[in-house]
N, C-alpha and C positions, 0 to 999 in steps of 0.2 A: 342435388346442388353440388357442384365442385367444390374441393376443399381448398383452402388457399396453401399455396406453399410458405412454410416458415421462413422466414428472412434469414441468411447463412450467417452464423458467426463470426466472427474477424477476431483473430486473437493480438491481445494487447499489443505485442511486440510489430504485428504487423500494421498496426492504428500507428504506433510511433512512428516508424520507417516511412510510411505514406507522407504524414506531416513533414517530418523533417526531410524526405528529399522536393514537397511542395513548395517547402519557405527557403530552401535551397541552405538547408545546414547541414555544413558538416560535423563529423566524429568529431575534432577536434574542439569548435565551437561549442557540439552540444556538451563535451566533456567538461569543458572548462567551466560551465554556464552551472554544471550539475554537480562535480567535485568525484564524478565517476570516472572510472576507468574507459578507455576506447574498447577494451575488449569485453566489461561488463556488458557496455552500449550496445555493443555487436550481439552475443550470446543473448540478451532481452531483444531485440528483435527479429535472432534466428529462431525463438522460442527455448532456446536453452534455459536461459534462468527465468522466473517469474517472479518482476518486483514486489516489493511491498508497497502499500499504502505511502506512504513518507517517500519514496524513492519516485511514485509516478505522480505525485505532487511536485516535485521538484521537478522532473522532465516535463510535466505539461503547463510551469510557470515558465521554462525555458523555451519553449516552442510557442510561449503565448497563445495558451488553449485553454479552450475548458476544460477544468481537471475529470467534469464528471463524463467527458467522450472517454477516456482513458478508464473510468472504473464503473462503468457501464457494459452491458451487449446490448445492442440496438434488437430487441425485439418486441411482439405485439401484444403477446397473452400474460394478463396478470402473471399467473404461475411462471412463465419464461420471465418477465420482469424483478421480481421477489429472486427466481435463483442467479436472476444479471447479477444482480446487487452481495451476491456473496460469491468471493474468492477462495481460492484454496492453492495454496504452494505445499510443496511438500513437507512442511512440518505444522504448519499452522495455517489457519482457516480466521477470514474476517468478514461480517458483517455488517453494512451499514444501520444505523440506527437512525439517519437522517437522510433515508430517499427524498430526491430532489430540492438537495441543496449544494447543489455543485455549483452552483455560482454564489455560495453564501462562506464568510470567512471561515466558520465554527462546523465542523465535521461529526459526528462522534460513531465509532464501530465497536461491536461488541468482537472481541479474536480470543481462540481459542487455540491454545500450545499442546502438541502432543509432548509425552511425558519425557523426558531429559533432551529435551530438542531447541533449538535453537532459529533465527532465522538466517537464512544460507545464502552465504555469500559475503557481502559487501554491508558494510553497517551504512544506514543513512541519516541525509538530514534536510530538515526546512526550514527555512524562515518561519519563526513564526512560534508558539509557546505547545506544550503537548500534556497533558492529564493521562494518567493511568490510574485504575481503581479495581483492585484484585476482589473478581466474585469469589472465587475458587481456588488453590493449589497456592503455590508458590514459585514467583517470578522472580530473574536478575532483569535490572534495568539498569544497562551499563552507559554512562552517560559520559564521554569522552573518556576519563581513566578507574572512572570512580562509581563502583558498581555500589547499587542500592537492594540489596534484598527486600524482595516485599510479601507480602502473608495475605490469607485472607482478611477483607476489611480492609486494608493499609491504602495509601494511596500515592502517589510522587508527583511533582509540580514541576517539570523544566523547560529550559531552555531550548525549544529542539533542533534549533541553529546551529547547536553542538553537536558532534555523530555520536549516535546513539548506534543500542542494539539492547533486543530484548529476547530472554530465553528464559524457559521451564524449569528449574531447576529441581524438581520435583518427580515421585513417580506414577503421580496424576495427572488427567489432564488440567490444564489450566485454564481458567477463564477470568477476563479482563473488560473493560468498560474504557475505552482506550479515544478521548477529547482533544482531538487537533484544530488550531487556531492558526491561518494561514493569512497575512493581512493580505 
């Protein structure tokens, strides 16, 4: 019996770029729409940078998509679907803890920081409120000027309409329980 061929990848940046030249936006539109940079925009869809969580929430409210095309891989075997569902940039790694609820307000990924690392690049932000609950190490959760240190057990309650950004500040890795609310 033939084997079936796996369905080929598409990486995010290139999911974005399709959409946005199908709904006919431009850089400047989607920039404005998203509080990114033109040249962020550019680099996540040459593959250069690899957003976070919170940053392709915001582009696929922008684009008026589902956010779960964008944190997804369209494939067919359990095992490929399980590793769709986790991400990895280069300093930190996230899991969803609620497969298929991309069209539901309430998110929640388990992310994991390597030890004094940071997320790279551009701090983000969504509409909408965010929960962190430190399993492991010790996180900064800088939340517009005003960074919060957190320990294990602690937890923080914000705003996350405000740019945030989150780092390790630790020489462990760190592990977090990380609840976004997108109306």
């Amino acid at each position: 019996m033939p084997r079936k061929k796996a369905q080929k990848f598409e990486p995010v940046g290139k999911k974005i770029k399709k959409v946005r030249m199908q709904k006919k936006v431009g850089f400047n539109d989607l920039a404005n729409e998203t509080g990114f940079s033109v040249d962020y925009i550019k680099d996540i869809e040459a593959g250069k940078e690899i957003p976070p969580v919170g940053a392709l929430l915001q582009i696929s409210r922008a684009l008026e998509i589902d956010s779960g095309f964008l944190l997804r891989e369209q494939k067919t075997t359990l095992k490929n679907r399980v590793k769709a569902y986790t991400e990895r940039t280069e300093n930190y790694a996230y899991t969803t803890l609620t497969p298929g609820a991309e069209n539901k307000h309430l998110k929640a990924f388990k992310v994991v920081i390597d030890p004094l690392k940071d997320h790279k690049g551009v701090g983000y932000q969504h509409e909408g409120e965010e929960f962190a609950y430190v399993l492991s190490g010790n996180v900064e959760i800088i939340v517009g000027e005003n960074v919060n240190k957190l320990k294990e057990g602690e937890s923080l309650h914000f705003n996350s309409g405000i740019r945030h950004k989150l780092k390790n500040a630790g020489k462990e890795k760190a592990e977090l329980i990380v609840v976004i609310y997108g109306p």
